[in-house]
C-alpha positions as CSV (number, residue, x, y, z in Angstrom):
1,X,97.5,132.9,143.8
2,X,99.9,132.0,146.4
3,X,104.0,131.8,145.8
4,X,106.5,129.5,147.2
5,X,110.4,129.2,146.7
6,X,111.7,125.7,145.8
7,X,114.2,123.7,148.1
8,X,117.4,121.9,146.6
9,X,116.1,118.6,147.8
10,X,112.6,119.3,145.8
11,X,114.8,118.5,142.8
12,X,115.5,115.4,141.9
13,X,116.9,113.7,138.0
14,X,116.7,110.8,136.8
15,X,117.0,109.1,133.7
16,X,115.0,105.7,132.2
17,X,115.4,103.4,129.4
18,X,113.1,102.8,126.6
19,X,113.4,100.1,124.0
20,X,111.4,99.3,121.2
21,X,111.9,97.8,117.9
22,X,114.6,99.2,115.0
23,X,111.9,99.1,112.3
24,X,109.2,100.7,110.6
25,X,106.5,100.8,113.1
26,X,108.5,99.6,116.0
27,X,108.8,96.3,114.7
28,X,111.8,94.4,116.1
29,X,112.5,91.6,113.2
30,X,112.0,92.0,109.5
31,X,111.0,89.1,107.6
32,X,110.7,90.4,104.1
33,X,112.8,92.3,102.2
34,X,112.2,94.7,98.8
35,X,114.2,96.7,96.8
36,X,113.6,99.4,94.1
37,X,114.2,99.2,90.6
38,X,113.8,102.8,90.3
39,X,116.2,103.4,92.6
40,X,118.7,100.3,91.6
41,X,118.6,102.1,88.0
42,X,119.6,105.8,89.3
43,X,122.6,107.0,90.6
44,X,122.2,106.2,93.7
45,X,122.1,102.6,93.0
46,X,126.0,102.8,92.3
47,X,126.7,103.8,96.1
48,X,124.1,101.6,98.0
49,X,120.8,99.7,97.7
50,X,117.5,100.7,100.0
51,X,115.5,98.0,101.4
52,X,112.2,97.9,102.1
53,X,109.7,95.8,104.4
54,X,107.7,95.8,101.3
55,X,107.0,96.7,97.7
56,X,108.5,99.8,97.1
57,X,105.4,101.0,95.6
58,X,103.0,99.9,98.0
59,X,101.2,102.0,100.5
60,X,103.0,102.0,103.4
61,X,106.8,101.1,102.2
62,X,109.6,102.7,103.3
63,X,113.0,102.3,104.0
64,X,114.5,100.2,106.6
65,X,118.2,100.2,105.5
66,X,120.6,100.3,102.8
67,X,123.3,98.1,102.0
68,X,126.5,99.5,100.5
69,X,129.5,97.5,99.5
70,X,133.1,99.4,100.1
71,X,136.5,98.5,98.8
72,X,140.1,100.4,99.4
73,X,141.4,99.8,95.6
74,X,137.9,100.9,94.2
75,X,137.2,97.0,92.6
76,X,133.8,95.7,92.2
77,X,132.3,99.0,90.5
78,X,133.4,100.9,87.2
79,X,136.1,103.6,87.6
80,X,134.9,107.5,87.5
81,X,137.7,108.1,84.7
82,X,139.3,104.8,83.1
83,X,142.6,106.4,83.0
84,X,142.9,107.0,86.9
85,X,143.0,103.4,88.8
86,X,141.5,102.7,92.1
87,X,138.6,105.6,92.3
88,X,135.1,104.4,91.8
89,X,132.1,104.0,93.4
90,X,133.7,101.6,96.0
91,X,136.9,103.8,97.1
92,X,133.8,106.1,97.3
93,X,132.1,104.1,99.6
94,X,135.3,103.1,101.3
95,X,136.2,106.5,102.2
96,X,133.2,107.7,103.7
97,X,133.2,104.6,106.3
98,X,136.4,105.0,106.7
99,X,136.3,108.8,107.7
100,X,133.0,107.9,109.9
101,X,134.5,105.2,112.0
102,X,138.3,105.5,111.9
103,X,138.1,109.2,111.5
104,X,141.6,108.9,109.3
105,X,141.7,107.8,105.8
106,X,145.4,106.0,106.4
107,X,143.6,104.4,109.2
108,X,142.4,100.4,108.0
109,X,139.9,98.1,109.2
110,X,140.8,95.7,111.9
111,X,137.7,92.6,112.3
112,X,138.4,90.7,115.8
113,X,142.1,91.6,116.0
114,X,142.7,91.0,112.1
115,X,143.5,93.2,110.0
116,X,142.0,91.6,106.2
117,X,145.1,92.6,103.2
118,X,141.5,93.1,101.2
119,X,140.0,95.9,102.9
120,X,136.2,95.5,101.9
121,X,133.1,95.2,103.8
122,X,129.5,95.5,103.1
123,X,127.8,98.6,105.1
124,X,124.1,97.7,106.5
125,X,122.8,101.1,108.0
126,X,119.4,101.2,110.0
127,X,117.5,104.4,108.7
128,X,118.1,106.7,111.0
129,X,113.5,108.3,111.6
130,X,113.2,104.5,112.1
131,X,115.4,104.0,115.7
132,X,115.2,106.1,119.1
133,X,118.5,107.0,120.2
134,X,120.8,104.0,119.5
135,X,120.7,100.0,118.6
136,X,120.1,98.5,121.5
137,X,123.6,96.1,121.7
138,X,122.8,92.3,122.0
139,X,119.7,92.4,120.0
140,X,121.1,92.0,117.2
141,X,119.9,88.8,115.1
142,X,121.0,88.8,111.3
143,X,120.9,85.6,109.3
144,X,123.3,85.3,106.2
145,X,121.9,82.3,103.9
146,X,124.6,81.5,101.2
147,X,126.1,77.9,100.6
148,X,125.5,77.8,104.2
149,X,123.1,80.1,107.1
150,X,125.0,82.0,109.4
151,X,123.7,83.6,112.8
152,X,125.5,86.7,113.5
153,X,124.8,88.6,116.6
154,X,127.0,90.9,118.2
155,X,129.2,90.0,121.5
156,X,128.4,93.0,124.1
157,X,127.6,90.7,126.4
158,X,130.8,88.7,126.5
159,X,133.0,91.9,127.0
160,X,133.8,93.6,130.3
161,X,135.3,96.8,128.3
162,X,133.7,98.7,126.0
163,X,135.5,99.9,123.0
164,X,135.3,103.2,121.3
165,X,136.2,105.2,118.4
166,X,134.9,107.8,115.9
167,X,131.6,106.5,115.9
168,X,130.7,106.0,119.1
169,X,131.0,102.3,120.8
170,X,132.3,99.3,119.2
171,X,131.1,95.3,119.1
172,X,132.8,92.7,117.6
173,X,130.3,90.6,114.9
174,X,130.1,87.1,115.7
175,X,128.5,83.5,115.3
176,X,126.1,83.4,118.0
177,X,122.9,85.1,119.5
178,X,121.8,87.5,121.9
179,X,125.0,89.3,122.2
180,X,127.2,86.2,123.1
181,X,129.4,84.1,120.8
182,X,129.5,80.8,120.1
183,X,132.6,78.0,119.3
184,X,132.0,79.1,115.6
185,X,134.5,81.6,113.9
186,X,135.6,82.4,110.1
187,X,139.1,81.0,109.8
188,X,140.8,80.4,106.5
189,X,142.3,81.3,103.7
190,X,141.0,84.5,101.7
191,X,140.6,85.5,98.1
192,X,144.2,86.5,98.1
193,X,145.6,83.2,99.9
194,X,145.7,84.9,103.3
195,X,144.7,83.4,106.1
196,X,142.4,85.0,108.4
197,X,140.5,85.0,111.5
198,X,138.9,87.4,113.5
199,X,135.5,88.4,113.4
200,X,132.7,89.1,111.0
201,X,132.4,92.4,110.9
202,X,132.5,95.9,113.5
203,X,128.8,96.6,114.8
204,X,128.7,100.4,115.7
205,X,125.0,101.1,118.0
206,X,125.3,105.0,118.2
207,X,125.5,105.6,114.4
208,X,123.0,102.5,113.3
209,X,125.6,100.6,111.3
210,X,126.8,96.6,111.1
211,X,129.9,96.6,108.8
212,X,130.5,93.1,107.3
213,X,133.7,91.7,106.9
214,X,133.8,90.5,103.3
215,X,136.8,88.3,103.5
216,X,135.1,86.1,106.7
217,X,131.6,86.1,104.4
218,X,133.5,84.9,101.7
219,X,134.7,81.8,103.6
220,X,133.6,78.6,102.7
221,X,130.8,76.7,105.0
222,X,133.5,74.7,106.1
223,X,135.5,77.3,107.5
224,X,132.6,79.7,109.1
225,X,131.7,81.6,106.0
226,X,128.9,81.7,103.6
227,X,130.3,81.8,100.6
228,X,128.8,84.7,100.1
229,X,131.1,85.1,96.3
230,X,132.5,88.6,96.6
231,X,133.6,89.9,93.7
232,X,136.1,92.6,93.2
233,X,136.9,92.6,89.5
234,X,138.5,96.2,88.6
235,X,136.1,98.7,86.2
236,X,133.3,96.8,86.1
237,X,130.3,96.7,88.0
238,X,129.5,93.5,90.1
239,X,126.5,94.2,92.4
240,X,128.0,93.3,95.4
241,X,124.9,95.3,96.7
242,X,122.9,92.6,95.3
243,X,124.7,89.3,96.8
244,X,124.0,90.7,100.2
245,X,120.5,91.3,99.9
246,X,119.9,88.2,98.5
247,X,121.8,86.4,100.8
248,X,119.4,88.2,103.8
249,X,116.4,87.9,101.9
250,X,117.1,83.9,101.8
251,X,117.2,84.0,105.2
252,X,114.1,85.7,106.6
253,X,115.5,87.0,109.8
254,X,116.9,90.6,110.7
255,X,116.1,91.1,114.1
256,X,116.9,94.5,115.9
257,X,115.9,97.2,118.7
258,X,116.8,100.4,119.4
259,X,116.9,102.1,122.6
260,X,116.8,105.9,124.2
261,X,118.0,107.0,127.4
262,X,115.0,110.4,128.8
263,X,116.5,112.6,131.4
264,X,113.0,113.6,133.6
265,X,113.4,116.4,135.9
266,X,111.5,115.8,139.5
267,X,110.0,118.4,140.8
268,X,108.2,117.8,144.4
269,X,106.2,120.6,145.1
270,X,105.0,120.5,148.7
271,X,102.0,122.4,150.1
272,X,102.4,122.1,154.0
273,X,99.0,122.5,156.9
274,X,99.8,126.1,157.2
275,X,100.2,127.2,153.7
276,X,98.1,127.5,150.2
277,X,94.5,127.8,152.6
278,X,93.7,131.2,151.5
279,X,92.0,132.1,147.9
280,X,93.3,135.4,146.5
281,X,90.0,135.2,143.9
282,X,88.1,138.7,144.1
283,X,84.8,137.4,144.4
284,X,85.7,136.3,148.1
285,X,85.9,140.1,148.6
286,X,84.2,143.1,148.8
287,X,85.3,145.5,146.1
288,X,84.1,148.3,148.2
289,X,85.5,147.7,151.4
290,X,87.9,145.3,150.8
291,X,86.8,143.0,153.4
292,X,86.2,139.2,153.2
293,X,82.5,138.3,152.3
294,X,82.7,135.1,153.9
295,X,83.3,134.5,157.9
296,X,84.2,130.6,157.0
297,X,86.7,131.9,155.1
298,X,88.2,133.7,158.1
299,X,87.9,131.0,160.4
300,X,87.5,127.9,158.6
301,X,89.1,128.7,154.9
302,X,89.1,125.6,152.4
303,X,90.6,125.7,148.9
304,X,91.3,123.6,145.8
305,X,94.6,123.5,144.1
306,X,94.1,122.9,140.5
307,X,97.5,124.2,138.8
308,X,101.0,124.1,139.8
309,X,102.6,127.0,137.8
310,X,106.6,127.3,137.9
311,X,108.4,130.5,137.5
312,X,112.3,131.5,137.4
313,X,114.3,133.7,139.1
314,X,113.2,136.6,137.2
315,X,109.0,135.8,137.8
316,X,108.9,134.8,134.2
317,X,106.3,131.5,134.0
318,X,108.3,128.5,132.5
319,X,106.2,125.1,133.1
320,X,102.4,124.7,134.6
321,X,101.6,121.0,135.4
322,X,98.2,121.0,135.9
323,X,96.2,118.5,138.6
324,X,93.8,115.6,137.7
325,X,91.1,117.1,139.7
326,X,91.0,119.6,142.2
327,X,92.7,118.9,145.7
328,X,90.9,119.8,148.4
329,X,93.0,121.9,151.0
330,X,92.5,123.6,154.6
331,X,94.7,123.5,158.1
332,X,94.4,119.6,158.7
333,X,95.4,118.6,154.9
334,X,99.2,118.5,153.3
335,X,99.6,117.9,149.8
336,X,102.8,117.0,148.0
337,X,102.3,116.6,144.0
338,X,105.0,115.2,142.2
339,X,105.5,117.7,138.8
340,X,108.0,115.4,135.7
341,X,109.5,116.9,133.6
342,X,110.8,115.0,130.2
343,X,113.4,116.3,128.1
């Protein structure tokens, strides 16, 4: 065994991007949609609804996100105690979102520059086993079939800027594909009378969640929206859950991909004409006289490397890369052997 100390410039990092698809099986568009009585009819089902790319009790289902419907004043779901206003599954709902991605409950939810009077918005997060380590931005393809299909896509390619906040970055939602917009924008008046504009919703890649405007959904076809029908009566429970997942079900399309970013440590380990010719294995030696059995060895030695073995600073063994096949080596050969190291 022969030792060698590394060189700074025998180090070298870099770091590659892998995509594949957001779903089950790294699949990049989902075309059916399931959901689970079982789970509609449990507690759970007050918060949020799983979907599935297919029965729920089929071999093979599993999760592939959950929809969740949040609203500030707590309407669309029935209150936790009927004598305290405003707190019920929603505000529930509401709050958590708002904590994640605003990181400030007094903080509200601005969509394209607009800030809605009725802040509510549908929640669509990825399951998390089923994406590397982020959405992949401009692959997003969701269609929204109500009174009329909508494209929405999000518009990382049409911004020089990136915006952050709690969460991570932050896309705009838009009418459009591929990450760009089109001409096509929710404008009009909401279920209060107010007029928006804006966007349809915030899409957030490093936590895995699209959050849906519901005021722009709510629009009529003429004015950008799918009437998707929202409803936010107080104390009693309206599925929004349920419009959504209909309304995306209709449509047949949820197209995403995911992507990770591995950091590989290069490690060039370089074996010049001089060096690594010389076998330290006892049988090329006497064990009585120490001397080398072999006059070749002497004057014409020849070994194989097989193993690259790494050690720190303190001779303790912390990687071993080991060769394809053995590497013939003597006086007229160099070797240099490339050693990666993903992390």
């Amino acid at each position: 065994m022969s030792f060698k100390a590394f060189e700074p410039d025998d180090f070298l990092i870099s770091a590659d991007s892998i995509t594949a698809g957001a779903w089950a099986g790294n699949i990049p568009t989902l075309t059916e949609f399931y959901t689970s009585s079982v789970q509609e009819a449990g507690v759970s089902g007050n918060y949020y609804l799983d979907v599935f790319q297919t029965g729920s009790t089929e071999t093979g289902a599993a999760v592939q996100f959950n929809i969740a419907f949040g609203d500030s004043n707590g309407s669309g779901s029935v209150l936790y105690d009927a004598g305290i206003n405003g707190k019920s599954y929603t505000s529930t709902v509401f709050g958590q979102w708002q904590n994640i991605v605003l990181g400030d409950e007094n903080n509200q939810f601005i969509f394209g520059g607009v800030t809605p009077i009725q802040q509510s918005f549908y929640a669509i997060a990825v399951e998390r086993a089923n994406y590397k380590g982020s959405i992949f931005p401009g692959t997003l393809d969701l269609r929204i079939s109500g009174s009329n299909e909508i494209q929405l896509t999000d518009n990382s390619k049409d911004v020089s800027t990136v915006v952050y906040n709690e969460a991570g970055r932050v896309f705009q939602i838009v009418s459009g594909s591929g990450g760009s917009a089109n001409a096509f924008k929710p404008t009009g008046a909401d279920t209060n009378g107010m007029t928006i504009s804006g966007s349809y919703g915030l899409f957030l890649p490093d936590i895995g969640t699209i959050l849906l405007n519901a005021s722009a959904l709510d629009l009529p076809a003429a004015n950008g929206g799918a009437a998707l029908g929202t409803l936010y009566t107080s104390d009693t429970a309206d599925n929004n859950n349920e419009k959504l997942f209909t309304a995306i079900s209709a449509s047949s399309n949820f197209t995403l991909n995911s992507q990770e970013n591995i950091t590989s440590d290069y490690v060039f380990v370089r074996a010049r004409n001089s060096e690594f010719n010389y076998s330290e294995n006892p049988s090329f030696i006497s064990g009585s006289t120490g001397q080398v059995l072999y006059n070749d060895f002497i004057n014409a030695p020849q070994t194989y490397l097989t193993t690259v073995g790494m050690y720190n600073v303190n001779n303790e063994l912390v990687a071993v890369a080991k060769l394809s096949k053995p590497l013939a080596k003597d006086f007229t050969k160099e070797a240099l052997i490339r050693v990666k190291l993903d992390f």
